[in-house]
Backbone as JSON Lines, residues from 0, in Angstrom:
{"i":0,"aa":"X","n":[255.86,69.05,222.04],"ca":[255.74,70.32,222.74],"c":[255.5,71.43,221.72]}
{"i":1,"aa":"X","n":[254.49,72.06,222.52],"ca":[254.52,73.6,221.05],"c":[254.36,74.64,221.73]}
{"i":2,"aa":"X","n":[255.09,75.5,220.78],"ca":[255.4,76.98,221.14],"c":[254.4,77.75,221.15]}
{"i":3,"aa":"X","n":[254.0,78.26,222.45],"ca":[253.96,79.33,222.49],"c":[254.11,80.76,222.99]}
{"i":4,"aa":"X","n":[253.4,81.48,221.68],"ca":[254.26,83.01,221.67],"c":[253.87,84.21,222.51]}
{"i":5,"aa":"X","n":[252.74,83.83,223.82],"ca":[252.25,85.2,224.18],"c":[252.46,84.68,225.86]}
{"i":6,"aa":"X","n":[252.43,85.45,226.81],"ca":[252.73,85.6,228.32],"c":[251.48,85.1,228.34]}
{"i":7,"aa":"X","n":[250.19,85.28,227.25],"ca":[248.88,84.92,228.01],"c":[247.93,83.86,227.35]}
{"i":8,"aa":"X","n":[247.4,83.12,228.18],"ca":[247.25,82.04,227.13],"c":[245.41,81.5,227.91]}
{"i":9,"aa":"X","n":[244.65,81.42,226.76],"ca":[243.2,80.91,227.18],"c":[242.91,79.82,226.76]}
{"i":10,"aa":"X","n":[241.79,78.82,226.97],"ca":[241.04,78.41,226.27],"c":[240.42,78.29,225.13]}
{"i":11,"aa":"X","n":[239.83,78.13,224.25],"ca":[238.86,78.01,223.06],"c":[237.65,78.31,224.15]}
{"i":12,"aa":"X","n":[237.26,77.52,224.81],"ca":[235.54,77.3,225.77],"c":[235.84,78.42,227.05]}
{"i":13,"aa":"X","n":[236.97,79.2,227.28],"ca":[236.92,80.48,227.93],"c":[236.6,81.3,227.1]}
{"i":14,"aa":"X","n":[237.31,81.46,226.06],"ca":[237.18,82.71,224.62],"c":[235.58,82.66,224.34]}
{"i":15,"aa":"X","n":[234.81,81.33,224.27],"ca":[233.35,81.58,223.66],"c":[232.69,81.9,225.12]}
{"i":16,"aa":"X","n":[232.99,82.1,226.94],"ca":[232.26,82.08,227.45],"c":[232.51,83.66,227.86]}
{"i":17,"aa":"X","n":[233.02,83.68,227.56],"ca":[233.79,85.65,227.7],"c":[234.85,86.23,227.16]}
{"i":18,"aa":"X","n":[234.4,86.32,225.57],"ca":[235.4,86.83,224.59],"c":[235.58,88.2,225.52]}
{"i":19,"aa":"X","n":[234.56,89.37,225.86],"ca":[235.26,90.34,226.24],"c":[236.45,90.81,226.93]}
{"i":20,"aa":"X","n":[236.43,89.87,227.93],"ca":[237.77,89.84,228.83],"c":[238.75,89.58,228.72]}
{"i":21,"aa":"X","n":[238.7,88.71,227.63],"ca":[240.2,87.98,226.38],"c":[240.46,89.35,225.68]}
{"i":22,"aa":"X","n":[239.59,90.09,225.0],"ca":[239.82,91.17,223.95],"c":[240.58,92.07,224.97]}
{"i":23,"aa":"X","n":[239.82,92.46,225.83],"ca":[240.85,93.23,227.25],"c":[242.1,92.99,227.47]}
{"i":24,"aa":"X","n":[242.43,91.54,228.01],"ca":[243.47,91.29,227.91],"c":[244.69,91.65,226.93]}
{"i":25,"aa":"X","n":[244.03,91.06,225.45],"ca":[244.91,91.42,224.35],"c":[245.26,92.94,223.96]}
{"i":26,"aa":"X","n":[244.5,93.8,224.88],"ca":[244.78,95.39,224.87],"c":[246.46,95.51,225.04]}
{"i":27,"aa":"X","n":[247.19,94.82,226.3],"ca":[248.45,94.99,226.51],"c":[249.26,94.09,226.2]}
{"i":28,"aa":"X","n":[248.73,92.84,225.48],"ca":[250.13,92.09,224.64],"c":[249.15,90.8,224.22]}
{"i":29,"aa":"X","n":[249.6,90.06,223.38],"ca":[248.88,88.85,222.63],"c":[248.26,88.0,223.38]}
{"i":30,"aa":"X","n":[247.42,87.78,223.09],"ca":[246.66,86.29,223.49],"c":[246.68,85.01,223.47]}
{"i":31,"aa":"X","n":[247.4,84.01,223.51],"ca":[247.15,82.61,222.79],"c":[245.92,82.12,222.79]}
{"i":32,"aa":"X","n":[245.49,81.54,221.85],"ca":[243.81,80.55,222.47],"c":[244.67,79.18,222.12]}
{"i":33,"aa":"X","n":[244.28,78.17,222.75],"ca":[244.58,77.21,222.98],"c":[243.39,75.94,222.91]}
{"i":34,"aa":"X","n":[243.51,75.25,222.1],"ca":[242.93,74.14,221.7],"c":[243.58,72.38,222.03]}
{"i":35,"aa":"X","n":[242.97,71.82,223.64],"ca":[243.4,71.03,223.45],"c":[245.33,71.17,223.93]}
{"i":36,"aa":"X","n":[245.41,72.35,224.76],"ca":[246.91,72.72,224.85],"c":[247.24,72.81,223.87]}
{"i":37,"aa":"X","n":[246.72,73.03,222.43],"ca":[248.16,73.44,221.27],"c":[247.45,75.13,220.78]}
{"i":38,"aa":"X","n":[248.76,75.78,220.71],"ca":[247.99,77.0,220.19],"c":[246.97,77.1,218.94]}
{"i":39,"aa":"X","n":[245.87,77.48,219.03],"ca":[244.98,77.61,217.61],"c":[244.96,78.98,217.11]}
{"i":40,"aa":"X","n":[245.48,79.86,217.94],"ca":[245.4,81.32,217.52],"c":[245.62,82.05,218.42]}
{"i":41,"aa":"X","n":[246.11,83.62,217.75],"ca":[246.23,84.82,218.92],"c":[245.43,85.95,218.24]}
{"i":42,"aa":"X","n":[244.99,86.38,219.36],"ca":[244.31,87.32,219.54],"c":[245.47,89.06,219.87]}
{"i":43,"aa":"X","n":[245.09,89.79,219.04],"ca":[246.15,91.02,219.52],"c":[245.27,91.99,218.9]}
{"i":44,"aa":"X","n":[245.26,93.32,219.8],"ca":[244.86,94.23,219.94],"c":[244.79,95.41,218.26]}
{"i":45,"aa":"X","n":[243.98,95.84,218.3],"ca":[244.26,96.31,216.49],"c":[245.63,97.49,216.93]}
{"i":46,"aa":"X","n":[245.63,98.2,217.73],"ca":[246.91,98.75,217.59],"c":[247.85,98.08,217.61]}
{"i":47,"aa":"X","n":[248.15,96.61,218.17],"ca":[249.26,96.11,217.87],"c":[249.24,95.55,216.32]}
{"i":48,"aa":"X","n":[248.04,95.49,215.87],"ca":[248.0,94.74,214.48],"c":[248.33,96.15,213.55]}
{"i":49,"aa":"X","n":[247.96,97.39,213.66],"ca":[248.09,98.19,212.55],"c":[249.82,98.3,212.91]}
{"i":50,"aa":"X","n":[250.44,98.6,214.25],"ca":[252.19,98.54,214.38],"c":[253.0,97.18,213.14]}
{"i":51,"aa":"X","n":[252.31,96.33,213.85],"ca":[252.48,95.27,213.0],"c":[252.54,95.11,211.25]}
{"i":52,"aa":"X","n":[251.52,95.82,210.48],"ca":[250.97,95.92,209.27],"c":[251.77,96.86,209.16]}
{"i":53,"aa":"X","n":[252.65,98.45,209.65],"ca":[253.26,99.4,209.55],"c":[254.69,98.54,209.19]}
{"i":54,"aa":"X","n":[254.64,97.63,209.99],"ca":[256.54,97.53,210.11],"c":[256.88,96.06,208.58]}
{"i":55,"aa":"X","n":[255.49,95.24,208.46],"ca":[255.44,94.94,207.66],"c":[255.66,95.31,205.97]}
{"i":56,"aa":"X","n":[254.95,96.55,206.22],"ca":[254.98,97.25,204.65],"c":[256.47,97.55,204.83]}
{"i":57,"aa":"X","n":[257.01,98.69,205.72],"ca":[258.6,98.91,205.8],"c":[259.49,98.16,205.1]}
{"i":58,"aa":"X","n":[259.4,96.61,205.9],"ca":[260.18,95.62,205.39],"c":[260.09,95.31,204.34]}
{"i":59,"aa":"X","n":[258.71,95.31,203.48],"ca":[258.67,95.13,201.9],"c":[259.17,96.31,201.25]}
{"i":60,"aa":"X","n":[259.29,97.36,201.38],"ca":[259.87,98.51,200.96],"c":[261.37,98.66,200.6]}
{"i":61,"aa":"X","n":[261.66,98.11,202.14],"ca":[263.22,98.32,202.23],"c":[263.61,97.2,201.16]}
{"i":62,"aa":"X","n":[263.42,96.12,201.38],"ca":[263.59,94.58,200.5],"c":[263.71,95.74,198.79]}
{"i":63,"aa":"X","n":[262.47,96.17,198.42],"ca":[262.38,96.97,197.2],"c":[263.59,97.72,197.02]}
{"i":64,"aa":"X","n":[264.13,98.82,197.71],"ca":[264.68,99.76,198.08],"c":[266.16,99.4,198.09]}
{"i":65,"aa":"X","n":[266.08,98.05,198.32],"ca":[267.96,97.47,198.54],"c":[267.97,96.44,197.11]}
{"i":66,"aa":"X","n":[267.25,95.98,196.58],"ca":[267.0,95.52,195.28],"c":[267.25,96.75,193.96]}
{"i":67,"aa":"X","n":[266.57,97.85,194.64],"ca":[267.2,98.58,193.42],"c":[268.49,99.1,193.37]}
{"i":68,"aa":"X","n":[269.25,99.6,194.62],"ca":[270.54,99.9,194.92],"c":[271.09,98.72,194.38]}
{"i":69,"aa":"X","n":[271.09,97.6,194.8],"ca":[272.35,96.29,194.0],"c":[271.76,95.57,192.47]}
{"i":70,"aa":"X","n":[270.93,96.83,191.83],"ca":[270.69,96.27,190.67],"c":[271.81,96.11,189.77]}
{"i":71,"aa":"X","n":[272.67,97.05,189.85],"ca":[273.94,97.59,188.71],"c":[274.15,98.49,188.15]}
{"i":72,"aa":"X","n":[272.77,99.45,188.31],"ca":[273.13,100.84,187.58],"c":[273.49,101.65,188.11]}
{"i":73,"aa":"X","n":[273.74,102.88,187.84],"ca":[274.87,104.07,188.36],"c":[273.52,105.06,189.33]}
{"i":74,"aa":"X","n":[273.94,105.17,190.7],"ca":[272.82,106.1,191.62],"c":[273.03,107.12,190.57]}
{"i":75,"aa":"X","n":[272.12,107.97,191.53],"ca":[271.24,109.32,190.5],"c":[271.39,110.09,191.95]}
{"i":76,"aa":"X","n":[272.52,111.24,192.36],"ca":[272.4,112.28,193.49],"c":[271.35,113.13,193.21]}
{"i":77,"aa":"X","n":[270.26,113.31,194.35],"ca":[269.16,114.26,194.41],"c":[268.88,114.73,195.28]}
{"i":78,"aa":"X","n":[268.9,116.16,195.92],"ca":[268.43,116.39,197.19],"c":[267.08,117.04,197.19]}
{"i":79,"aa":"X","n":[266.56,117.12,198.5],"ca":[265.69,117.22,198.65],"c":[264.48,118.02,198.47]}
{"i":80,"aa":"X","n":[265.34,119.23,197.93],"ca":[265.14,120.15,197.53],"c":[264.41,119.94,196.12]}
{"i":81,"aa":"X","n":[265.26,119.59,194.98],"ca":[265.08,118.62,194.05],"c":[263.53,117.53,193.61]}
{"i":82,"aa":"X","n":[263.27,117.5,195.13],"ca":[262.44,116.53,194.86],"c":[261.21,117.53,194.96]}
């Protein structure tokens, strides 16, 4: 059995007979394409991909950001003003 991750789910040979209506779709939440019943890919809307790429960088940030706090050295108080 395999997972999948979207409410909406197509074909491969629907996607090549009317990608437009798939891209539509993926306007309000992911796509699965489906190969054979196993997922081969999703399709998602570029605003969900740039949200996506936004919350991504965040998380590498913060990861950065909490790496330097438990490095061992002594914080540095600065307000904002300051900066």
């Amino acid at each position: 059995m395999y997972k999948i991750l979207a409410n909406k789910a197509v074909g491969i040979s629907e996607l090549k007979q009317n990608p437009g209506a798939v891209l539509t779709a993926a306007e309000a939440e992911p796509v699965a394409i489906l190969n054979r019943n196993k997922p081969a890919g999703y399709i998602i809307s570029a605003a969900v991909w740039e949200a996506l790429a936004d919350q991504l960088e965040d998380l590498a940030l913060a990861a950065v950001a909490n790496e330097r706090m438990n490095d061992g050295e002594q914080s540095v108080r600065v307000s904002l003003d300051e900066l």
